[in-house]
DOSETI-567366 format. One record per residue (C-alpha): x, y, z; residue in one letter. Coordinates in steps of 0.5 Angstrom, whole numbers, plus 500, padded with zeros to 3 digits. Layout:
// DOSETI-567366
+-----+-----+-----+------+
!  c1 !  c2 !  c3 ! type !
+-----+-----+-----+------+
!   X !   Y !   Z !    A !
...
+-----+-----+-----+------+
// end
This chain:
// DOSETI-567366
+-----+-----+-----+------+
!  c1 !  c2 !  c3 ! type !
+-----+-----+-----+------+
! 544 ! 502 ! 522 !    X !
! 540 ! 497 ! 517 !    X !
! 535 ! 501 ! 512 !    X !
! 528 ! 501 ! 515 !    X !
! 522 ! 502 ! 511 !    X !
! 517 ! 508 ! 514 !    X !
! 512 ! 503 ! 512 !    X !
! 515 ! 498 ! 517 !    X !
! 517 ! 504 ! 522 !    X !
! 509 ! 506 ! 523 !    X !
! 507 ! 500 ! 524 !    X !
! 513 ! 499 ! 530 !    X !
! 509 ! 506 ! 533 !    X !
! 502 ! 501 ! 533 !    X !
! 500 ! 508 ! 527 !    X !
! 503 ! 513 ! 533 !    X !
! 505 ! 519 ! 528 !    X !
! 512 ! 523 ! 527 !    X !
! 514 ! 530 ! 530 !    X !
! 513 ! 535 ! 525 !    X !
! 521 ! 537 ! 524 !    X !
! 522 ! 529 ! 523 !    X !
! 517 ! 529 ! 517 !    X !
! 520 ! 535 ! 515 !    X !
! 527 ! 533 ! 514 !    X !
! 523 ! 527 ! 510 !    X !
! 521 ! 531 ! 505 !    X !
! 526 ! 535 ! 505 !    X !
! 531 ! 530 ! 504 !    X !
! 526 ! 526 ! 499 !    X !
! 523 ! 532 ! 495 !    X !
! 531 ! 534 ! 494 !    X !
! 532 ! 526 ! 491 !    X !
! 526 ! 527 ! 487 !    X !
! 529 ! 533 ! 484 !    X !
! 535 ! 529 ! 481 !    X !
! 529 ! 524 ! 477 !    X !
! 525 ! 531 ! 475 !    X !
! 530 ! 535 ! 473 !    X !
! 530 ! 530 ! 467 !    X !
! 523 ! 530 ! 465 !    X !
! 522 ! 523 ! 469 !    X !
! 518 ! 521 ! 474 !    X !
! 520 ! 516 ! 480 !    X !
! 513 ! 513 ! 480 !    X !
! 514 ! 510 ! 487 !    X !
! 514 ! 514 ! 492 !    X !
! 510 ! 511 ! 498 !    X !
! 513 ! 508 ! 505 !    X !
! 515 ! 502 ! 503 !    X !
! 520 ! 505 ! 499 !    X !
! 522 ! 511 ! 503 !    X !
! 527 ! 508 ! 509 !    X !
! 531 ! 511 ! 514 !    X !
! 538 ! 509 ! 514 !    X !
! 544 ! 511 ! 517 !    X !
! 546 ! 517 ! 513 !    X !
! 538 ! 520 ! 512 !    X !
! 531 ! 519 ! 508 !    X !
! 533 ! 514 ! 502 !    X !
! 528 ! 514 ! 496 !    X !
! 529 ! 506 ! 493 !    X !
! 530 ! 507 ! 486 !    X !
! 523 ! 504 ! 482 !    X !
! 526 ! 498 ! 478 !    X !
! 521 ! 499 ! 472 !    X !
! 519 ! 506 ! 470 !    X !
! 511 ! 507 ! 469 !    X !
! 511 ! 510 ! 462 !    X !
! 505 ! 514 ! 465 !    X !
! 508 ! 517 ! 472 !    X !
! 509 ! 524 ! 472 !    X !
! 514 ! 528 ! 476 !    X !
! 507 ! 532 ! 479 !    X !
! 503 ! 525 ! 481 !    X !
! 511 ! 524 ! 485 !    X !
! 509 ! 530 ! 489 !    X !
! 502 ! 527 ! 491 !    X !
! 504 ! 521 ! 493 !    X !
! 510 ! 524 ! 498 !    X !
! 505 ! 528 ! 501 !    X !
! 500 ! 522 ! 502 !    X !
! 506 ! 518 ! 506 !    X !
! 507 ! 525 ! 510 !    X !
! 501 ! 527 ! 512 !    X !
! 500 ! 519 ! 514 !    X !
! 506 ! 520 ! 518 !    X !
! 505 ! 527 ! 521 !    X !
! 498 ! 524 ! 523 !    X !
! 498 ! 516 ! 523 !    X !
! 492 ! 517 ! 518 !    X !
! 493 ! 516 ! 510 !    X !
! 488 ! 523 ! 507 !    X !
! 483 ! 520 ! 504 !    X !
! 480 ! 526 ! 500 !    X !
! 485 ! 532 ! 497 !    X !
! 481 ! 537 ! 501 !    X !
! 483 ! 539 ! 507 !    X !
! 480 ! 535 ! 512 !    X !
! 486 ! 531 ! 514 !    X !
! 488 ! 537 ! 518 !    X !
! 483 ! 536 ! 524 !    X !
! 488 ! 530 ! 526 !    X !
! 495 ! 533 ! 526 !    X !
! 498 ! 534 ! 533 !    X !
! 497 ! 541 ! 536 !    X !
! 503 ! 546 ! 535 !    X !
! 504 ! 544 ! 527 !    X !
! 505 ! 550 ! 524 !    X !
! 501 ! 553 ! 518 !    X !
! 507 ! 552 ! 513 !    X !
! 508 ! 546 ! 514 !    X !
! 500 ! 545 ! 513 !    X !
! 499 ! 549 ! 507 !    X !
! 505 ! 546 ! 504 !    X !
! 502 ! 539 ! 504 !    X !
! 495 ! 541 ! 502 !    X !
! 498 ! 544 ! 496 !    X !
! 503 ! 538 ! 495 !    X !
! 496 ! 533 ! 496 !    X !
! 492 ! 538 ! 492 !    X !
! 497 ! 537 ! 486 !    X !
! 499 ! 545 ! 485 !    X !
! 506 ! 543 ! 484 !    X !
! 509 ! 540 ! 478 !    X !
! 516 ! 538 ! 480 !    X !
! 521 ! 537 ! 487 !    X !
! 524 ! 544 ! 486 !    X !
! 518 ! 548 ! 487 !    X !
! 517 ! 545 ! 494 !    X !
! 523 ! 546 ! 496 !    X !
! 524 ! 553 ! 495 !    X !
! 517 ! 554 ! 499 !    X !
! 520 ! 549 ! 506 !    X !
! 523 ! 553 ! 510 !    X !
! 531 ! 551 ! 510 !    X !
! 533 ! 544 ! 513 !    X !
! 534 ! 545 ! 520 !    X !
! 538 ! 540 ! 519 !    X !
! 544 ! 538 ! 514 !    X !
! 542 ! 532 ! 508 !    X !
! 546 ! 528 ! 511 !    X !
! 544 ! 528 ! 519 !    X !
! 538 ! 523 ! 522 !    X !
! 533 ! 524 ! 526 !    X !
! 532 ! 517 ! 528 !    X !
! 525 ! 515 ! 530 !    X !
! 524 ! 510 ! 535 !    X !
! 519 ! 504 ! 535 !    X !
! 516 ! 507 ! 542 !    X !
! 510 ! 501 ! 542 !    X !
! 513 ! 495 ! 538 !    X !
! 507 ! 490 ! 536 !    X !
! 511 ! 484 ! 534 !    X !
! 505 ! 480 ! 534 !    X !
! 503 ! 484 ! 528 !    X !
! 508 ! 485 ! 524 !    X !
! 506 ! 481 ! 516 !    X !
! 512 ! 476 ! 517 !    X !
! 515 ! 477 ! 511 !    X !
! 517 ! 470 ! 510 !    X !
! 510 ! 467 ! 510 !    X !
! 508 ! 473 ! 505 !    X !
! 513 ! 471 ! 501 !    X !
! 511 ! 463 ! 502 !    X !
! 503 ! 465 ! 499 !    X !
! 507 ! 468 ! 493 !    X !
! 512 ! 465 ! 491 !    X !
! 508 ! 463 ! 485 !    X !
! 507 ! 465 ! 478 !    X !
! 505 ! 472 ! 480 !    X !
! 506 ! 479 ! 481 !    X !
! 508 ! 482 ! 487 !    X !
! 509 ! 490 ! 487 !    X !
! 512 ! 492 ! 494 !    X !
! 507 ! 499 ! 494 !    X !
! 502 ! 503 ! 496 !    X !
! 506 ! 503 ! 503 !    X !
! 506 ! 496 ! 504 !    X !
! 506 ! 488 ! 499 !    X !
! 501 ! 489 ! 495 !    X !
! 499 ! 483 ! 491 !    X !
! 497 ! 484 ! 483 !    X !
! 495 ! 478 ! 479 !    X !
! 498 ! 480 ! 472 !    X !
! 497 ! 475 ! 467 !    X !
! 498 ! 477 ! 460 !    X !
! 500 ! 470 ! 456 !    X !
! 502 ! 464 ! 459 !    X !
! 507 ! 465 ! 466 !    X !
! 513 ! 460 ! 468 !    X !
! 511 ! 457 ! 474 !    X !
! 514 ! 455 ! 481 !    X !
! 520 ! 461 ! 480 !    X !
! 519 ! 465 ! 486 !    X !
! 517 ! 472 ! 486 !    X !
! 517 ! 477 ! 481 !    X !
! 519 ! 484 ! 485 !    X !
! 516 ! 490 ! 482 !    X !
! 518 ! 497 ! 483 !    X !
! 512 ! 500 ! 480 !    X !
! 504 ! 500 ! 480 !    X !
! 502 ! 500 ! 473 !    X !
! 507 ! 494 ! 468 !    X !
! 512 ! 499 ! 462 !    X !
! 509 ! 499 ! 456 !    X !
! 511 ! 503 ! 450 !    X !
! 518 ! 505 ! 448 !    X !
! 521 ! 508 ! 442 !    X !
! 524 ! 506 ! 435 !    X !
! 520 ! 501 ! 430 !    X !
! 515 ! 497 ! 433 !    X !
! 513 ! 491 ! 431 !    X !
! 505 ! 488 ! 431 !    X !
! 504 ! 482 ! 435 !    X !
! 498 ! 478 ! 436 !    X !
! 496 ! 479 ! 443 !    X !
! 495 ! 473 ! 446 !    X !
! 488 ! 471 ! 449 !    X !
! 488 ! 471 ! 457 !    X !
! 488 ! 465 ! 460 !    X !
! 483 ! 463 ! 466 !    X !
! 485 ! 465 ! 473 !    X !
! 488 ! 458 ! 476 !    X !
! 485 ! 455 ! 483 !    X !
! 493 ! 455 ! 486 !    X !
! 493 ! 463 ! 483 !    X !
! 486 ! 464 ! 486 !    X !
! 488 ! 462 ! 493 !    X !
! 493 ! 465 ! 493 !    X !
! 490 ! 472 ! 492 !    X !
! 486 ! 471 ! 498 !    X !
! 491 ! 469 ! 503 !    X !
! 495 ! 475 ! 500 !    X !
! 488 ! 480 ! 502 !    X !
! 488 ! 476 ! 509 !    X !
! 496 ! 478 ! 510 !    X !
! 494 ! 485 ! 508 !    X !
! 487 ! 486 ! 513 !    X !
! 493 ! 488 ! 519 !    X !
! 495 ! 494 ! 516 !    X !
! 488 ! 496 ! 513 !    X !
! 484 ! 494 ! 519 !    X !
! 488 ! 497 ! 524 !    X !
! 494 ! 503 ! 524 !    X !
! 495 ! 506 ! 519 !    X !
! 489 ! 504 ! 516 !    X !
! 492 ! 503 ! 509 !    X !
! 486 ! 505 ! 504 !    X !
! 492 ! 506 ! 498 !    X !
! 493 ! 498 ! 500 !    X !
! 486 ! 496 ! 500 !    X !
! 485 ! 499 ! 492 !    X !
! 490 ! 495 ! 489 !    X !
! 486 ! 488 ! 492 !    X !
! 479 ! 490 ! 491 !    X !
! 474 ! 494 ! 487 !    X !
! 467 ! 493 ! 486 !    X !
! 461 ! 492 ! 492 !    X !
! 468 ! 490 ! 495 !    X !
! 472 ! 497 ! 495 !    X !
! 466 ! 501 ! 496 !    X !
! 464 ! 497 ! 503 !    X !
! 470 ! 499 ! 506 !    X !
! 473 ! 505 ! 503 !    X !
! 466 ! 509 ! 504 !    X !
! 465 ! 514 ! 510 !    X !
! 462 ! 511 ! 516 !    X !
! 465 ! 504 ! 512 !    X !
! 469 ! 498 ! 516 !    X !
! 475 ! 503 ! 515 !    X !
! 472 ! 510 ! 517 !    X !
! 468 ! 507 ! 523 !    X !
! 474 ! 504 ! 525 !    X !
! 478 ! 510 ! 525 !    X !
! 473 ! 515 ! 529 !    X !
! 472 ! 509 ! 533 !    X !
! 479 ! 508 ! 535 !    X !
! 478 ! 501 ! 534 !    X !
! 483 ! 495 ! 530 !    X !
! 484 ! 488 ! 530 !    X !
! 490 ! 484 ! 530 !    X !
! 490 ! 477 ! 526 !    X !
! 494 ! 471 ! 529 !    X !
! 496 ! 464 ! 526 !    X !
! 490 ! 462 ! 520 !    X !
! 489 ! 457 ! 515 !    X !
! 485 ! 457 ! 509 !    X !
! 482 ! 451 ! 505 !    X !
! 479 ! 451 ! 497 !    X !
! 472 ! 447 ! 498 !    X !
! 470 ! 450 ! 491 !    X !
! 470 ! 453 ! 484 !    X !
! 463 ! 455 ! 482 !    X !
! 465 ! 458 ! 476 !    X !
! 471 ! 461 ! 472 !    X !
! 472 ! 465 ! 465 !    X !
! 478 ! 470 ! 463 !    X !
! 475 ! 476 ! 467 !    X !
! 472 ! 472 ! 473 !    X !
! 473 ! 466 ! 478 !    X !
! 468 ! 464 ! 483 !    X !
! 470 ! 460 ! 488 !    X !
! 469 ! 458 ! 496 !    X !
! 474 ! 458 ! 502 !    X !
! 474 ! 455 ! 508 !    X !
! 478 ! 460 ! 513 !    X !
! 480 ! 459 ! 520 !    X !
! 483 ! 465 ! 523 !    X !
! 485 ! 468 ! 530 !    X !
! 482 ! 475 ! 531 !    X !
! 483 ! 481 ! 536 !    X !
! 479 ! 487 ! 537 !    X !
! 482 ! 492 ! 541 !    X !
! 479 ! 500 ! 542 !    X !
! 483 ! 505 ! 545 !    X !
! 489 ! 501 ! 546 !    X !
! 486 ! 495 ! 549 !    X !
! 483 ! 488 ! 548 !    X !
! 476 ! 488 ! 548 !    X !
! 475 ! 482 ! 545 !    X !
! 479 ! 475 ! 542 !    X !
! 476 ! 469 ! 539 !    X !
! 478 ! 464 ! 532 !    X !
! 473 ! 466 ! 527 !    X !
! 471 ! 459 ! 522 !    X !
! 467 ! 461 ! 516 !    X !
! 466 ! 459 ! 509 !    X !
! 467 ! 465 ! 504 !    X !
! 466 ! 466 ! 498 !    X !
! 469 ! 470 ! 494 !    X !
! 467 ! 474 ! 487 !    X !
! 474 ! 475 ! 483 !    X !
! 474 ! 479 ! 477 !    X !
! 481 ! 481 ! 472 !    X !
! 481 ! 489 ! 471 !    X !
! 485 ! 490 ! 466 !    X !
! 491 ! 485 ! 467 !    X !
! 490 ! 485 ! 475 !    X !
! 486 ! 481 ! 479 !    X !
! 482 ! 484 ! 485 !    X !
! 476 ! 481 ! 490 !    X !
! 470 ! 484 ! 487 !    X !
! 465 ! 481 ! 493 !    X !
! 466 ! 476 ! 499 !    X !
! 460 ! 474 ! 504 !    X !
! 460 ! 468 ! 509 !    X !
! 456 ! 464 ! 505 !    X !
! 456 ! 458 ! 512 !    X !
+-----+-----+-----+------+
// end
């Protein structure tokens, strides 16, 4: 069978979460890949589910292509946990105490609970440790469980060619936090029109050994209108997983901050109204028009969009509403640190 991200899995599921031995035999199979990296004092620093895939022969863990000199084997562990218990529950946790474990399935054994709050909590510090706290594998490394996308949601699915379409630019693209995240990191001066850049890791590598040379660092360059917009088509791609299962809050932080951050993120917020109301949308075709700059520095850029999108309200599994949403926004687009996020978005018609 072709490799297939978890990520991509969940989403087939329509969020309706794994059985206990199948996110058991993930962990088991990834903490025991995690372990080769941790046993030499390094640290994965990706670990989410986009890139743990299942394939023919188990879990895989995708190696990072560019190790975060700040990653450390403990924070590996959190974030196996956080994929875990999004599977196990179809709801990524959204703080370290315990209450994610109000929406496991009946019959999940206290092993397995406590084993992932600790994990989440950061009580272990390299994949050893919790390998020798899970129970023994019921299965052996190299056996799958498969798991099935039981309700598949075609029309739902981020088309990979259109993500790839609104990014193709001189922009970063880091395939995390369970799903594509967009990061505008600009430094100097970027070539452009060269496609896509794939980056394994949330945070650039920085630092290294030997002599080093002192450089004048290069001043940073204003936010271009062609960059702009393609942020704001990326969020609009990234609104299927955030405003619908599995509620990807992880995904939403690496687009927006600010006022903008906080509307969504907070309880009883968009998304946390949402999962208790059982609601999510469903986005169809769209465009986008830029009509305006209001304004542009090194750190900010404002700017108004035309978007015209078809939009799908469901609750409890069914079609309550459908309509196409047309509205002039205008989007607050500050740089933090060398990533550019949606500070703020009104409706400005």
């Amino acid at each position: 069978m072709a490799a297939i991200s978890y990520r991509q899995i969940l989403l087939e599921r329509d969020g309706q979460p794994l059985s206990e031995s199948q996110v058991t035999t993930l962990l088991q199979q990834v903490l025991a890949q995690l372990q080769s990296y941790h046993d030499h004092q390094q640290a994965h620093g990706d670990v989410n589910l986009s890139t743990i895939h299942q394939t023919s022969q188990g879990c895989f863990l995708a190696p990072p292509t560019r190790i975060s000199p700040t990653a450390t084997p403990q924070q590996d562990v959190v974030a196996l946990a956080r994929a875990a218990i999004t599977l196990l529950t179809g709801y990524p946790p959204t703080k370290v105490d315990a209450s994610w474990q109000d929406l496991c399935p009946a019959g999940v054994t206290p092993l397995l609970k406590q084993t992932l709050q600790r994990m989440l909590a950061g009580e272990f510090f390299h994949a050893g440790q919790v390998l020798a706290v899970l129970a023994p594998a019921a299965l052996a490394p190299t056996e799958v469980m498969p798991v099935l996308a039981t309700r598949p949601q075609p029309d739902a699915r981020p088309s990979q060619g259109v993500l790839l379409l609104i990014l193709g630019l001189s922009l970063g693209v880091i395939v995390g936090g369970g799903a594509i995240l967009f990061v505008l990191s600009r430094p100097g001066s970027m070539p452009s029109d060269q496609g896509t850049q794939p980056v394994a890791t949330p945070t650039p590598a920085s630092g290294g050994g030997g002599s080093k040379v002192a450089v004048a660092p290069s001043p940073p360059s204003v936010l271009t209108e062609q960059e702009a917009l393609a942020l704001v088509e990326a969020w609009l791609e990234a609104k299927k997983t955030i405003f619908a299962p599995p509620y990807d809050l992880d995904l939403a932080a690496n687009f927006l901050t600010g006022p903008a951050w906080h509307d969504v993120s907070k309880p009883n917020g968009s998304v946390d109204w949402l999962r208790k109301n059982q609601v999510y949308y469903r986005y169809g075709d769209k465009q986008i028009r830029l009509l305006r700059v209001l304004s542009s520095t090194p750190d900010q850029m404002v700017l108004d969009v035309a978007i015209q999108e078809e939009l799908s309200m469901y609750r409890q599994g069914r079609l309550r509403q459908r309509k196409i949403d047309r509205d002039t926004y205008r989007f607050d687009l500050r740089r933090v640190e060398d990533t550019w996020k949606i500070y703020d978005r009104r409706s400005v018609r």
